[in-house]
C-alpha positions in Angstrom: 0.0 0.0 0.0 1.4 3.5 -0.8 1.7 5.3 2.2 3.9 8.1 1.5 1.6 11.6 0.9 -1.0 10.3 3.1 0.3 10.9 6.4 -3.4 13.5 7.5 -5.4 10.2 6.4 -3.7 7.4 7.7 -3.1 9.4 11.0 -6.6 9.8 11.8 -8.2 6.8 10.4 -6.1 5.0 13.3 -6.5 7.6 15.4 -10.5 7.0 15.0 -10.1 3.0 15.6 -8.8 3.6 19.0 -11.3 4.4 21.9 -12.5 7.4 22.7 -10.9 7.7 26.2 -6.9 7.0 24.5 -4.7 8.9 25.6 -3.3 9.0 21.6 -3.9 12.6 20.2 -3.6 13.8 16.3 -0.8 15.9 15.8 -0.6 18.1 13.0 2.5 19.8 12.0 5.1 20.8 9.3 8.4 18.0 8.7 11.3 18.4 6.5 8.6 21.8 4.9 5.7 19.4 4.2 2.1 19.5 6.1 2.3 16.1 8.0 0.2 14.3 10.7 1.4 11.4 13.2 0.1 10.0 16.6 1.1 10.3 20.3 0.5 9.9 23.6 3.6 12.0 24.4 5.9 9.2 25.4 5.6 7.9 22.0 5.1 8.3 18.4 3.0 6.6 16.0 4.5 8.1 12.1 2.3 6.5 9.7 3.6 6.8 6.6 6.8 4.8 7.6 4.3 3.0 9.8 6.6 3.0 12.8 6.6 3.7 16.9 9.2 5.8 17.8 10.2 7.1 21.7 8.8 10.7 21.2 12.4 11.9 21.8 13.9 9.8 18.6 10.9 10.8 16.4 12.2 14.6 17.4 15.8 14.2 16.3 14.9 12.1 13.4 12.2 14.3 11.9 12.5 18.0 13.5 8.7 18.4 13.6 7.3 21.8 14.2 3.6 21.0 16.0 1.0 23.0 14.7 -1.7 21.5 16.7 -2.8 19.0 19.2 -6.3 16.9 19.0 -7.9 14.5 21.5 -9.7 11.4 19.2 -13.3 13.1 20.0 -12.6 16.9 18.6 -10.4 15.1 15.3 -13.4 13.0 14.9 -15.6 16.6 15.1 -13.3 18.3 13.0 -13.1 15.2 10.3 -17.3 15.3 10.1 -17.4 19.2 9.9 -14.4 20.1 7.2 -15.2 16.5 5.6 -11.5 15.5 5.2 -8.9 13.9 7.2 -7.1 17.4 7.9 -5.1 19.8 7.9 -8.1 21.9 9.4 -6.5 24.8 10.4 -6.0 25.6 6.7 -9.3 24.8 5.9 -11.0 27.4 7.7 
């Protein structure tokens, strides 16, 4: 499966098959100049277009992300069903 340019969907389509108490949040940011999204629960890192953990502290010096925002599973599912994509939303407004 082609993963690479898909990073906003893959992100929260896992992030919306976990329950809605996780502790796993949607992060959006920019890596490397790119939009991107990945997964965590601020000890770790879920990147999903290399579909790989990482200790939050590794995925940092690997990638350099800037965060551009944070979301719990319950507002990324709110923001999916009101901008009708898998993100970036801040962009979208």
């Amino acid at each position: 499966m082609q993963r690479e340019g898909r990073s906003y969907e893959l992100a929260a389509a896992a992030l919306l098959r976990l329950p809605s108490d996780t502790e796993w949040r949607l992060a959006h940011g920019v890596i490397a100049g790119f939009g991107r999204a990945w997964l965590t629960d601020g000890d770790e890192v879920w990147e999903p277009t290399a579909n790989r953990f990482f200790i939050a502290r590794e995925f940092h010096a690997r990638y350099a992300p800037s965060l551009r925002s944070l979301y719990p599973r319950d507002a990324a599912a709110a923001a999916m069903a009101l901008n009708g994509h898998w993100g970036p939303w801040e962009q979208a407004a």
